[in-house]
C-alpha positions as CSV (number, residue, x, y, z in Angstrom):
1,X,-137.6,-46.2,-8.4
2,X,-135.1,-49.1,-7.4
3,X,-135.8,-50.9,-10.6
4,X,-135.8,-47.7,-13.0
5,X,-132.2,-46.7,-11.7
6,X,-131.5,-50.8,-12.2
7,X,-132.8,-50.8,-15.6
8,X,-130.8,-47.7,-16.6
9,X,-127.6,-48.4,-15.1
10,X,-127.8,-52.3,-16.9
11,X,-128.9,-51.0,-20.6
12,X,-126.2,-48.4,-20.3
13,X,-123.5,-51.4,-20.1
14,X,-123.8,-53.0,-23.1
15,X,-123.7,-48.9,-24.4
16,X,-120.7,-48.8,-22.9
17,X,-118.8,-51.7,-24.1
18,X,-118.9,-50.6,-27.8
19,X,-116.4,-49.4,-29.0
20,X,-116.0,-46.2,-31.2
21,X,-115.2,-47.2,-35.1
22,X,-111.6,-46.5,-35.5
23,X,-110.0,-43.9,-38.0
24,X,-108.2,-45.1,-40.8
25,X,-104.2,-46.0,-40.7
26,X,-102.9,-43.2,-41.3
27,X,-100.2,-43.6,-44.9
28,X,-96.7,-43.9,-43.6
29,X,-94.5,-40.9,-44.2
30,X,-91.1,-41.2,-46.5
31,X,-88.3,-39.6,-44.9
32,X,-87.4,-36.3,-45.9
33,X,-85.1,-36.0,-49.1
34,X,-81.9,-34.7,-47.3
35,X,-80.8,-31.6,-48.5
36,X,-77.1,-31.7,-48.3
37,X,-76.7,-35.0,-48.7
38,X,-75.9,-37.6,-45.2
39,X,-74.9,-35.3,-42.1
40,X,-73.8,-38.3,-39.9
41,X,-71.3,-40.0,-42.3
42,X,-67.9,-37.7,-42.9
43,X,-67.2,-36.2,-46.6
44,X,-64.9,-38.6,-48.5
45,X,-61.5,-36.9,-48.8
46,X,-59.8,-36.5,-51.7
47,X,-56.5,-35.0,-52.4
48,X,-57.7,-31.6,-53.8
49,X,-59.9,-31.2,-50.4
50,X,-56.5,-32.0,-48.0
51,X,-54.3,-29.7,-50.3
52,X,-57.0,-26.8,-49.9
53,X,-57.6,-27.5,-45.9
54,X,-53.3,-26.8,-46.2
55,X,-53.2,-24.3,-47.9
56,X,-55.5,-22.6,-45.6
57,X,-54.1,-23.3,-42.4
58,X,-51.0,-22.0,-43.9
59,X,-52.8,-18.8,-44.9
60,X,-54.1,-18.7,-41.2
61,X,-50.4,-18.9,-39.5
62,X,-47.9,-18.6,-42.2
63,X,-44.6,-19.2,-39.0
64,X,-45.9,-22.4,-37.9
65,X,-44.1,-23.5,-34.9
66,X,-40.8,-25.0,-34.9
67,X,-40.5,-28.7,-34.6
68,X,-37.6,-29.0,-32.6
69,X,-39.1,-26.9,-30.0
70,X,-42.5,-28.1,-30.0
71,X,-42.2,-30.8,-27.9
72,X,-40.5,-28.3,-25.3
73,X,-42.6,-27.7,-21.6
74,X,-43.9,-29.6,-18.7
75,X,-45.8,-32.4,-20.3
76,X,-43.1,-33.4,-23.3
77,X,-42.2,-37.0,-23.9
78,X,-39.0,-35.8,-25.5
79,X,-35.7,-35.9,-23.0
80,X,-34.4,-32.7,-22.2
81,X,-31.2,-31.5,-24.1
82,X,-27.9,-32.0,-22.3
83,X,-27.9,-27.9,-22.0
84,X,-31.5,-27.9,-20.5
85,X,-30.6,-30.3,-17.8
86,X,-27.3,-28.2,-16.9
87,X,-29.8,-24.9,-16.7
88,X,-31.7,-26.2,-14.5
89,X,-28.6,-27.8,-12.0
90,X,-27.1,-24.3,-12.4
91,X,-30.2,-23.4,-11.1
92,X,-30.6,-25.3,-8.4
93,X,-27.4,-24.9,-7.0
94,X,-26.9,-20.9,-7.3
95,X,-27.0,-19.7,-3.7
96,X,-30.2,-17.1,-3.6
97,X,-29.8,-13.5,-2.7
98,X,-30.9,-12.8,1.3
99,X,-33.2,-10.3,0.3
100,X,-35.7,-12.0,-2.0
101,X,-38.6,-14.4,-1.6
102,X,-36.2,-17.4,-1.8
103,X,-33.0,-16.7,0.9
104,X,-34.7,-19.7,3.1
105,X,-34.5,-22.1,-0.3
106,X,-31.1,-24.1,1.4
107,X,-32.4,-23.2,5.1
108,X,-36.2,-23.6,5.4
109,X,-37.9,-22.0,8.7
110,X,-39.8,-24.8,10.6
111,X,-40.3,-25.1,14.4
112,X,-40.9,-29.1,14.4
113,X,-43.5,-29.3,11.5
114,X,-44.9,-25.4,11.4
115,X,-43.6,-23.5,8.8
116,X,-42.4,-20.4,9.9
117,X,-43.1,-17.1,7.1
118,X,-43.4,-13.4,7.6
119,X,-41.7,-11.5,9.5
120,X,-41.4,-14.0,11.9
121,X,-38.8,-15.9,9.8
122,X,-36.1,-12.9,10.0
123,X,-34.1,-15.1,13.0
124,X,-33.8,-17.5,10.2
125,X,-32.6,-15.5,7.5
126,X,-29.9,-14.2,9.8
127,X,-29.1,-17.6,10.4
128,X,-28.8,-18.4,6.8
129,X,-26.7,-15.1,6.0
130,X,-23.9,-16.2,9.2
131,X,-23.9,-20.3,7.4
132,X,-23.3,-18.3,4.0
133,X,-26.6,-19.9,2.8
134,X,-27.3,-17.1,1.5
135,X,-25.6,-14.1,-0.4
């Protein structure tokens, strides 16, 4: 029995180490024909194609905005006018009104470093309207 298993397991080696006859290469493939001609490279511009792009923008927003004003707001790399910068002094200086949101603006309400708000604060504004800190 010893030998018949033997046998078997040996003639079924060389069985083994054949290898299956391989398929034929299969023909390579030509890219597709693009359709539309190539996606990843930009159309080349002519004159014709900025004029219409224009014209159409135009058509979009026909008040486009105002160049001296555009570069007006928080992030502008233009100076501010001579009458922007007085605004903003005039401002800064005007004392507030006591009974709005900003009558602590020239007299803050801190105990050491706690800010002080609410109703709390009220010993405060009275404080500010006696200094004439506030109107």
């Amino acid at each position: 029995m010893r030998n018949t298993i033997l046998a078997g397991v040996l003639a079924a080696m060389p069985l083994a180490a054949w290898s299956l006859p391989e398929a034929p290469p299969a023909p390579a493939k030509a890219p597709p024909a693009p359709l539309a001609g190539d996606l990843s490279l930009p159309p080349a511009l002519s004159d014709e194609m900025i004029r219409k792009a224009v014209r159409a923008t135009i058509v979009e927003d026909p008040h486009p905005v105002d160049t001296a004003n555009r570069a007006v707001g928080a992030f502008s790399s233009a100076a501010p006018s001579m009458h922007d910068t007085m605004t903003a002094a005039f401002e800064q200086a005007k004392v507030p009104d006591c009974l709005h949101g900003d009558a602590l603006k020239l007299q803050p309400a801190h105990i050491g470093p706690i800010a002080v708000v609410g109703p709390y604060s009220l010993p405060w504004v009275i404080a500010a309207v006696i200094r004439g800190k506030c109107n």
